[in-house]
Backbone as CSV, one residue per row, in Angstrom:
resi,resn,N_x,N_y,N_z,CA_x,CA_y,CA_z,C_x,C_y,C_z
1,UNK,92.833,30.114,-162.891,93.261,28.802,-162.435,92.151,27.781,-162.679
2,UNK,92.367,26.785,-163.195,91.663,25.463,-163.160,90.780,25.170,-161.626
3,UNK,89.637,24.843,-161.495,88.696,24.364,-160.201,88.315,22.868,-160.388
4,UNK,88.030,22.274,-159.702,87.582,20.954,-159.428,86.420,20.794,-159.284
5,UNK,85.401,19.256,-159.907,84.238,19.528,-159.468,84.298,17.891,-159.441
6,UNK,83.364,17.844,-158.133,83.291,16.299,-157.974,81.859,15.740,-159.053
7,UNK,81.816,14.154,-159.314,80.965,13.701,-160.079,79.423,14.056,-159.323
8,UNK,78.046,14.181,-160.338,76.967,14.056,-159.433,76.122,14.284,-160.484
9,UNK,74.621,13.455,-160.464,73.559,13.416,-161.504,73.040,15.140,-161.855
10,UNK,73.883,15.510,-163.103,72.710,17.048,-163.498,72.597,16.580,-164.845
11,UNK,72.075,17.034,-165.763,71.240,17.233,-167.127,72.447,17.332,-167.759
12,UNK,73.270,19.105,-167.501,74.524,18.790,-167.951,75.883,18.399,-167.493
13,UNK,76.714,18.487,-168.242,78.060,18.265,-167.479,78.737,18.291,-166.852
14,UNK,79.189,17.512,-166.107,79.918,18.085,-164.770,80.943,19.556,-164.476
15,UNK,81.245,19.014,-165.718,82.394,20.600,-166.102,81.934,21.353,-166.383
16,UNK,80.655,21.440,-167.033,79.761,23.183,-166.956,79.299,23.461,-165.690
17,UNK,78.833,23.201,-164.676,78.735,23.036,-163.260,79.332,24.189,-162.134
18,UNK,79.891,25.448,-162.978,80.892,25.843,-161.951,80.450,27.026,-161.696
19,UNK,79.781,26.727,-160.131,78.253,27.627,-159.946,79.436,29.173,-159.385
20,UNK,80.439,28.635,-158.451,81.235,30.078,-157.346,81.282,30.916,-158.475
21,UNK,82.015,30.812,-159.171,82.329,32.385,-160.368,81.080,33.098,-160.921
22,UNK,79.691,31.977,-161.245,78.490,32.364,-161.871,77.933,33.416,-160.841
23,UNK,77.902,32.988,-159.811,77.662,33.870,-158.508,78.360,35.394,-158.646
24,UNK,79.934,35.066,-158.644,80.972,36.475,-158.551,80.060,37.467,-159.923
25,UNK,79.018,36.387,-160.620,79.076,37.597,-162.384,77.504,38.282,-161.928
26,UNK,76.455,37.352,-161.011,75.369,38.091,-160.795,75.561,39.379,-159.611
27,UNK,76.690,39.206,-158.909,76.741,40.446,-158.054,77.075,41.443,-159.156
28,UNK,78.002,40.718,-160.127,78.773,42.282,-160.695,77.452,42.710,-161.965
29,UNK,76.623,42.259,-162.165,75.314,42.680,-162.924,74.323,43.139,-162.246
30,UNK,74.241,42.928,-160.818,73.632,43.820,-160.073,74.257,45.332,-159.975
31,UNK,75.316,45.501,-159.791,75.893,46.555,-159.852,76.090,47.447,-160.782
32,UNK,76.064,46.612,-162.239,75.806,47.627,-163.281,74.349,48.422,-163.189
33,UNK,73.213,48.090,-162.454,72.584,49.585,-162.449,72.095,49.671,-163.756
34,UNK,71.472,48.848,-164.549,71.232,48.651,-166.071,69.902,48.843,-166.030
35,UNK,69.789,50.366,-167.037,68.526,50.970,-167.418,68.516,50.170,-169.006
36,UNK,67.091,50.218,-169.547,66.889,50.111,-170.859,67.519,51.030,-171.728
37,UNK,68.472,50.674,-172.452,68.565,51.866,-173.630,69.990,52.197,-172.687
38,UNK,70.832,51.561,-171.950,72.283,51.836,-171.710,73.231,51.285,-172.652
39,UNK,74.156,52.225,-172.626,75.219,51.822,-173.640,76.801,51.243,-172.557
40,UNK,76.685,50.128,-172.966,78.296,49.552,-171.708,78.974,49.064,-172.601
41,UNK,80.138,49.043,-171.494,81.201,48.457,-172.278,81.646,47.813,-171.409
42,UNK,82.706,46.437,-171.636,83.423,45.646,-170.962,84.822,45.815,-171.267
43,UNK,85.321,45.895,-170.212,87.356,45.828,-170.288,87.622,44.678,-170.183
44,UNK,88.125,43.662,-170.917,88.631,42.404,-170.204,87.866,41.529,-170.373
45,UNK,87.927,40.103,-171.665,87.443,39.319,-172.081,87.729,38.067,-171.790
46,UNK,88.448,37.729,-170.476,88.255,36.722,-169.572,87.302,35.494,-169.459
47,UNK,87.380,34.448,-168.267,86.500,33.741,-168.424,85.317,34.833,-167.918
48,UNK,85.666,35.425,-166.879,84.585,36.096,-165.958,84.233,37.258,-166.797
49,UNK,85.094,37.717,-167.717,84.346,38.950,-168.325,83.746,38.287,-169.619
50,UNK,83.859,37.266,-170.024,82.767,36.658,-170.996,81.799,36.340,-170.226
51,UNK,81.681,35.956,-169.070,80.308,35.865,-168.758,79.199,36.494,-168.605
52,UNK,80.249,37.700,-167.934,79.640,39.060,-167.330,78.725,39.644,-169.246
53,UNK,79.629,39.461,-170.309,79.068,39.532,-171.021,77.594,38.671,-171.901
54,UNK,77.736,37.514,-171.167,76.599,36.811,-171.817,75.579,37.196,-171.072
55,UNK,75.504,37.679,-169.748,74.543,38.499,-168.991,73.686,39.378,-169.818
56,UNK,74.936,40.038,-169.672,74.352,41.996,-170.495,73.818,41.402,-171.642
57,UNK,73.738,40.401,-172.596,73.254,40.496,-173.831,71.459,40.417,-173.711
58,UNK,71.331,39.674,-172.259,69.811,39.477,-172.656,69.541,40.535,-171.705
59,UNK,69.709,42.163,-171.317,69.310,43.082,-171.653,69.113,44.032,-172.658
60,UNK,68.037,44.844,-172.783,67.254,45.659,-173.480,68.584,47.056,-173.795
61,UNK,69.639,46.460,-174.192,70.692,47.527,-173.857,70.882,48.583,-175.631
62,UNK,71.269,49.801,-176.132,71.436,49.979,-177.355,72.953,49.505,-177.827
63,UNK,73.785,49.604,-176.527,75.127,48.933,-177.426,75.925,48.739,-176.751
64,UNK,76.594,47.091,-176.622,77.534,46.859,-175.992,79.082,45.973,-176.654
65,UNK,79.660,46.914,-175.698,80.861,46.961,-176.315,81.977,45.941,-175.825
66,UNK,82.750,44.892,-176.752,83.937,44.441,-175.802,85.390,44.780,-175.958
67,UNK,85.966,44.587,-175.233,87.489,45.170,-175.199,88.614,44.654,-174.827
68,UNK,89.570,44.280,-175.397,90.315,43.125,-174.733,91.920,43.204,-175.712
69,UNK,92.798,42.481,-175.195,94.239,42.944,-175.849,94.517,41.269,-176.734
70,UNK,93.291,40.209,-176.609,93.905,38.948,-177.101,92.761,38.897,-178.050
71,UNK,92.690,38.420,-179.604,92.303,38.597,-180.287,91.094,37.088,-180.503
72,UNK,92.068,36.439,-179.793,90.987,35.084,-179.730,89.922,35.418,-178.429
73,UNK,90.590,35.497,-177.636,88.773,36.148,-176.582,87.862,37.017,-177.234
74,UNK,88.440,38.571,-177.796,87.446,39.129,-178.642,86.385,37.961,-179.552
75,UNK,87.056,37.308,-180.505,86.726,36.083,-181.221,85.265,35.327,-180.566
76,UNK,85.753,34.999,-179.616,85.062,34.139,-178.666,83.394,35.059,-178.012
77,UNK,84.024,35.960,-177.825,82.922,36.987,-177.521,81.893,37.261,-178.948
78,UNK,82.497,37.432,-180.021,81.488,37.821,-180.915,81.082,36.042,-181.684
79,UNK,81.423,35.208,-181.357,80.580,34.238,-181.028,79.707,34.201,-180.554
80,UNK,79.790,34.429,-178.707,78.516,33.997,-177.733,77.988,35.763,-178.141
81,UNK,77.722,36.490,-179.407,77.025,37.457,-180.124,76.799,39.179,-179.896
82,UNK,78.163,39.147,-179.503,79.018,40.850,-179.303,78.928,41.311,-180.200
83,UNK,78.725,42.182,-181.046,78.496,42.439,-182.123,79.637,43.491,-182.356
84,UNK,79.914,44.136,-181.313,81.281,45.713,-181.489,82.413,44.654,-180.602
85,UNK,83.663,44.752,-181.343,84.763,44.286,-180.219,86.043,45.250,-180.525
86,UNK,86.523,45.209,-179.902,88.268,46.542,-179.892,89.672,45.486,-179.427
87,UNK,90.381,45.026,-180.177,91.497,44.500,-179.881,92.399,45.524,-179.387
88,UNK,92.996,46.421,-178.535,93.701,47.273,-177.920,95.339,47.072,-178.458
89,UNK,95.224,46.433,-178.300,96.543,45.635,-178.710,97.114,46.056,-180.242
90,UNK,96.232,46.096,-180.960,96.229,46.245,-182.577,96.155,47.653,-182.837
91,UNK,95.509,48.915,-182.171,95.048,49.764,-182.253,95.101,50.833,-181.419
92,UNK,95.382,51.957,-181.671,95.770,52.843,-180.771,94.672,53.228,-179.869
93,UNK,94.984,53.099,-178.866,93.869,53.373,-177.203,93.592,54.596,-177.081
94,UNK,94.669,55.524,-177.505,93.914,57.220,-177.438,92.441,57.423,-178.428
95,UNK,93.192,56.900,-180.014,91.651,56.959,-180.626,90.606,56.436,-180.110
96,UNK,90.596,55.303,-179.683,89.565,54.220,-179.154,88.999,55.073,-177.736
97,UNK,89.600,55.363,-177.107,88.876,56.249,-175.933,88.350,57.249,-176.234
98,UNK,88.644,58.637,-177.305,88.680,59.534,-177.623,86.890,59.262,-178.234
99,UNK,86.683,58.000,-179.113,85.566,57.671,-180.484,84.654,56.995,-179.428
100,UNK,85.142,56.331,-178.181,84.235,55.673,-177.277,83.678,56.820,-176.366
101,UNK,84.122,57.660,-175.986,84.007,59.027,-174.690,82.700,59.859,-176.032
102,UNK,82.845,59.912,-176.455,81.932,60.879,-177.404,80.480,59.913,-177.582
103,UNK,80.594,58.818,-177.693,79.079,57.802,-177.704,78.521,58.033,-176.179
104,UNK,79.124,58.288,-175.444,78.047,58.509,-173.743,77.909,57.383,-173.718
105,UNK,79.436,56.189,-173.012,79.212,55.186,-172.891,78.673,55.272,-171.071
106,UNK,77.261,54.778,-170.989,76.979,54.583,-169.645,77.682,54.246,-168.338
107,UNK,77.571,52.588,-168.881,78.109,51.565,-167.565,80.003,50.953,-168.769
108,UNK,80.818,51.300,-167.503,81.792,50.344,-168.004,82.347,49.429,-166.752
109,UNK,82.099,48.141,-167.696,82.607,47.102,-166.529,84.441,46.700,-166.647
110,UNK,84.995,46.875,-165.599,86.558,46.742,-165.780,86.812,45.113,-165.061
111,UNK,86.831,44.343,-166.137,86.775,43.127,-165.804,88.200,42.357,-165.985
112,UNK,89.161,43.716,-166.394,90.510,43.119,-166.568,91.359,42.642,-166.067
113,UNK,91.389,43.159,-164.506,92.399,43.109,-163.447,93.767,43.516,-163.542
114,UNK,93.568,44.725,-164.606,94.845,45.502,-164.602,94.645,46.895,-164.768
115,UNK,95.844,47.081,-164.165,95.693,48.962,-164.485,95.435,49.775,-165.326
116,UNK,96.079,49.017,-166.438,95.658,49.836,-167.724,93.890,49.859,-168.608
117,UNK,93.393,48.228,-167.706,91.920,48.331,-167.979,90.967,49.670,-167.186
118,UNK,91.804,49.857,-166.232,91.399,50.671,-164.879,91.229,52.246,-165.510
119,UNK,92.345,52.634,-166.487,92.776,53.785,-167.050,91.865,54.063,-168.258
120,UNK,91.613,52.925,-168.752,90.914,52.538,-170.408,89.230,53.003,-169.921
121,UNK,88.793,52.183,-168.819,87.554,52.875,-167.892,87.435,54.430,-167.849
122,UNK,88.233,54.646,-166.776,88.329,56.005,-166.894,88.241,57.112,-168.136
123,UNK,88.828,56.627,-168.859,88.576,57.471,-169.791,87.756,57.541,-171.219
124,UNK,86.665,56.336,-171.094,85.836,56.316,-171.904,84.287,56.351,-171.651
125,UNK,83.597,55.958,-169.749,82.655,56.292,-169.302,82.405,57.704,-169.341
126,UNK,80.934,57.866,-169.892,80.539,59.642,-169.646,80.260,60.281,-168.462
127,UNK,80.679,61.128,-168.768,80.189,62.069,-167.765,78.958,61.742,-166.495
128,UNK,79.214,61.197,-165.192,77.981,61.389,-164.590,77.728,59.594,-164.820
129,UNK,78.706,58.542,-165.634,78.235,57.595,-165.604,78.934,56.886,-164.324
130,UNK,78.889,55.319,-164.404,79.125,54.252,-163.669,80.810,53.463,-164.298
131,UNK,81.982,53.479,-163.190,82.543,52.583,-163.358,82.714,51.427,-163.109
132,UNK,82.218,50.230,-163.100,82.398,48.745,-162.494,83.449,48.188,-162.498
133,UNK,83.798,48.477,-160.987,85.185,47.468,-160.397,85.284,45.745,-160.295
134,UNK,84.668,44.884,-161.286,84.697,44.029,-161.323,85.883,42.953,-161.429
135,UNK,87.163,43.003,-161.935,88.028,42.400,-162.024,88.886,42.900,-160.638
136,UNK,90.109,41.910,-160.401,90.704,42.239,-159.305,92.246,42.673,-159.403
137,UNK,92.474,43.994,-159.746,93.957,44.325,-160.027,94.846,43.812,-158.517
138,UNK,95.598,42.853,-159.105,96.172,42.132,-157.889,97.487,43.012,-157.438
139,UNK,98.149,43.044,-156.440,98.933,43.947,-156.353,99.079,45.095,-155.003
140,UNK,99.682,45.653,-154.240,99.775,46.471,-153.020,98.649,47.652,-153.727
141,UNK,99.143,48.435,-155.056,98.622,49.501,-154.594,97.918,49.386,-156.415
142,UNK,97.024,50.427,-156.487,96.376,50.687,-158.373,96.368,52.086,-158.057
143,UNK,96.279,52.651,-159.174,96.349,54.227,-159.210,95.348,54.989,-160.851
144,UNK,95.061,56.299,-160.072,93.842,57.026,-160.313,94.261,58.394,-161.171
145,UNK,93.823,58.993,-161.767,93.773,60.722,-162.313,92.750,60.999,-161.025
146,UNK,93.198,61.869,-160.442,91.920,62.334,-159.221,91.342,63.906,-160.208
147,UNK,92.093,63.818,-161.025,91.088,64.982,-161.641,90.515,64.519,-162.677
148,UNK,90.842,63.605,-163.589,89.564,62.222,-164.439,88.802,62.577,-163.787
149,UNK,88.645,61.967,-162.456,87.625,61.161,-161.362,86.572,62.365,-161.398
150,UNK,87.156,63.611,-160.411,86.877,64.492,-159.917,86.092,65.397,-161.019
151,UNK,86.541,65.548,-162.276,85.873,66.287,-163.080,84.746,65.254,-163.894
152,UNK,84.884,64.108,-163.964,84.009,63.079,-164.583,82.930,63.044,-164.237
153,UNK,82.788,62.948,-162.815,81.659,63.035,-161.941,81.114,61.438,-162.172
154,UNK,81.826,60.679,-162.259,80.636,58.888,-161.988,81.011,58.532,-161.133
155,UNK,80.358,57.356,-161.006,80.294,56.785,-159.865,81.517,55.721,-159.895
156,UNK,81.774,55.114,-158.928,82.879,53.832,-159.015,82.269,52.943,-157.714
157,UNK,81.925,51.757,-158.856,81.488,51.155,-157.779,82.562,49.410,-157.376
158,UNK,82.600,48.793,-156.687,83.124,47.423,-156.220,82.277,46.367,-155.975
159,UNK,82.790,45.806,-157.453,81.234,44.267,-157.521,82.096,43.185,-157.170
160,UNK,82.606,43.375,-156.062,83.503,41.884,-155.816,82.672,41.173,-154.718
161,UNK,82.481,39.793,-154.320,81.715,38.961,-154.140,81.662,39.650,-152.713
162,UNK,82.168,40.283,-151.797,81.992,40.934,-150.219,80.702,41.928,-150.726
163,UNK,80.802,42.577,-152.053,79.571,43.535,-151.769,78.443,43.275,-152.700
164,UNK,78.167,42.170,-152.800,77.037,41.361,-153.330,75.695,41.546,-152.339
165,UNK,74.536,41.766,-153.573,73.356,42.572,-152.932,72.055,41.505,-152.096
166,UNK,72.182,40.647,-152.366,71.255,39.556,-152.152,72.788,37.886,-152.339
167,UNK,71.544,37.025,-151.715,72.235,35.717,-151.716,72.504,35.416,-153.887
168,UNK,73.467,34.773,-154.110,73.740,34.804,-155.286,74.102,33.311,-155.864
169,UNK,74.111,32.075,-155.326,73.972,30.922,-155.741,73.038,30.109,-156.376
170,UNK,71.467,29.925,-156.048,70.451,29.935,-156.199,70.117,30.623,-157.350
171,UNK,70.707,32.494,-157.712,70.252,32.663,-159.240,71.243,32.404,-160.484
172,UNK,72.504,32.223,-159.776,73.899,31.718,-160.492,73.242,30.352,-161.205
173,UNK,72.929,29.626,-160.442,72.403,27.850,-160.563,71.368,27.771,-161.757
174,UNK,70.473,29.554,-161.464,69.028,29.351,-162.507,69.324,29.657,-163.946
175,UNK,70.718,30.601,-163.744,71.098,31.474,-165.145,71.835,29.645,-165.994
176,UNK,72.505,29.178,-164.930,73.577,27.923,-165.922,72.254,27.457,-166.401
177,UNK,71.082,26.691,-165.426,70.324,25.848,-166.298,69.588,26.263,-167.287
178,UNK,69.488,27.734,-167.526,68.423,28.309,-168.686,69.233,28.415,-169.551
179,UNK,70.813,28.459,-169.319,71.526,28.373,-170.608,71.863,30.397,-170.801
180,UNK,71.889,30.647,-169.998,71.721,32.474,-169.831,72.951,32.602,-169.702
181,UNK,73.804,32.073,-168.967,75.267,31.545,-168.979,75.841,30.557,-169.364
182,UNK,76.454,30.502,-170.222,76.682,29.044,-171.063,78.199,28.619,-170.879
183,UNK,78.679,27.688,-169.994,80.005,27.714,-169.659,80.390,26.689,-170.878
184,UNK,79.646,25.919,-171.373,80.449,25.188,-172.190,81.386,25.581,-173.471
185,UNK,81.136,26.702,-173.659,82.637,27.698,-174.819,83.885,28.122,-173.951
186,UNK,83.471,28.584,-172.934,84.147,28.894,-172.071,85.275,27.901,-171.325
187,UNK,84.810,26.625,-171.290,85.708,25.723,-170.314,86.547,24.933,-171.303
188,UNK,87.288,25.669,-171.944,88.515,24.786,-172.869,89.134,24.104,-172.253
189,UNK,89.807,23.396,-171.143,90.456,22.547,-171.303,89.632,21.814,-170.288
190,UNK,89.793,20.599,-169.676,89.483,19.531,-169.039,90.792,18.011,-168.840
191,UNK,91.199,17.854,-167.396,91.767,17.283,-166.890,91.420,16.048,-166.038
192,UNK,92.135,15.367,-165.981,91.763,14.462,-164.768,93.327,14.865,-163.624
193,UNK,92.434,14.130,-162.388,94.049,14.822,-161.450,95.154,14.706,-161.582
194,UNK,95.499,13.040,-162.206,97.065,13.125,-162.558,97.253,13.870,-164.400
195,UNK,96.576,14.469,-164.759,97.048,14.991,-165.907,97.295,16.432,-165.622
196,UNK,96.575,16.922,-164.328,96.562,18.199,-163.766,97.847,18.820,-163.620
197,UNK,99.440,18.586,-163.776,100.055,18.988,-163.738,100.805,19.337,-165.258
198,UNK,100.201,18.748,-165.644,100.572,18.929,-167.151,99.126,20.098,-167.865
199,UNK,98.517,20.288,-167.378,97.652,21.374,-167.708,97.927,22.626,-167.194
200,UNK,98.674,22.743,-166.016,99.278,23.907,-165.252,100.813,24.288,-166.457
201,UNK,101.157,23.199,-166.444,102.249,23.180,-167.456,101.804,24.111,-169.039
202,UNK,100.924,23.668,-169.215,100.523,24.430,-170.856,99.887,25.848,-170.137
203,UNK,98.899,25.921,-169.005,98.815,27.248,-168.401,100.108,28.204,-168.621
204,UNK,100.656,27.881,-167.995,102.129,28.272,-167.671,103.103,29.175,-168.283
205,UNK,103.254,28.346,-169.666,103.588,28.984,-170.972,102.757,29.728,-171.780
206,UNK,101.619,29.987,-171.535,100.860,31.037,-172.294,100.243,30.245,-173.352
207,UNK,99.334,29.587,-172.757,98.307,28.633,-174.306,97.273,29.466,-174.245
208,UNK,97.422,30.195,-175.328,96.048,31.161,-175.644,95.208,30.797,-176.116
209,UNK,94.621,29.527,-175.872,93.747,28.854,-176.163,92.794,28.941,-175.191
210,UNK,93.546,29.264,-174.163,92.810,28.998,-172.148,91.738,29.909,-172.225
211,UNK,90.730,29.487,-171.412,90.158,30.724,-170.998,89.676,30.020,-169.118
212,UNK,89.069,28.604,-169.397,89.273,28.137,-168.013,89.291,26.395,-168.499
213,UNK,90.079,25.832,-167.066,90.013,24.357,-167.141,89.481,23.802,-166.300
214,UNK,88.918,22.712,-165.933,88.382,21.760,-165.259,89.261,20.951,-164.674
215,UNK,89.723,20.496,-163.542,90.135,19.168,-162.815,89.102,18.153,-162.395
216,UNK,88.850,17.202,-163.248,87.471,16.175,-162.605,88.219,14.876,-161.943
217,UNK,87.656,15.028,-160.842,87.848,13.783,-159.602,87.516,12.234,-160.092
């Protein structure tokens, strides 16, 4: 959904400015648990899972991976300099899990908010690694292989903003101004309030152009 930001003197733009989500991406990078020389992967090329990815890049990592079913987010990702991406969509998911499970992918972040990112996790973290519950499968209930789980042996952890390790605004604020997070690829559209219903409108219908919009006051 589109957020609002009122006018006020910064360096940059008001519409790059959009500290709450920057926050939601340093809890979920605390939680990845990121040794030198880890191999991750991301489910879900979102606004929040592109960010989560511009994070991981300025670690010391050997290979990270993105994953996503829309071909323009992949796109977008090996822009801000992904170098491996997997359109799911295009390509069969058994191979892709099967060729990913054999690399000893470490950390996988599930930034999709769907089940099938949930499943795609599961079955490509190694043995003994980390799953990151970062996206929010909306919905009563999500569902598990308890023998995946059980014979996998990783961990599953929940990086949603309740289990954030330290205060997270303050380094959200330091990552936008160093440019460590760069919202300006990210914030495709931009509104004013009475055009705001006509931006929900192109939301609406599926402009795969979106990734997030601005409402400015």
């Amino acid at each position: 959904m589109p957020v609002v930001v009122s006018p006020r003197c910064v360096t940059l733009a008001d519409e790059y400015w959009i500290v709450e989500p920057v926050s939601c991406v340093v809890t979920g990078l605390d939680h990845c648990r990121i040794q030198p020389g880890h191999r991750i992967a991301v489910v879900g090329c979102g606004f929040m899972g592109l960010m989560i990815l511009q994070g991981l890049l300025h670690h010391p990592l050997d290979d990270l991976i993105a994953i996503d079913v829309a071909q323009g987010r992949l796109d977008l990702a090996q822009q801000l300099g992904i170098g491996e991406t997997y359109n799911v969509a295009e390509i069969d998911t058994q191979d892709l899990a099967r060729d990913l499970k054999a690399r000893d992918i470490d950390v996988v972040v599930d930034a999709s908010g769907h089940q099938s990112g949930l499943d795609l996790a599961t079955d490509i973290v190694r043995r003994g690694g980390l799953i990151n519950l970062f996206g929010w499968i909306k919905g009563d209930k999500a569902q598990f292989d308890p023998t995946k789980w059980h014979l996998g042996g990783f961990t599953v952890t929940n990086s949603a903003p309740g289990a954030k390790l330290r205060q997270t605004f303050e380094p959200a604020m330091r990552l936008i101004d160093k440019g460590i997070i760069d919202l300006r690829p990210l914030v495709t559209h931009t509104a004013s309030l009475e055009d705001y219903p006509a931006l929900m409108g192109r939301i609406l219908k599926g402009d795969e152009s979106y990734i997030k919009g601005v409402v400015k006051l």
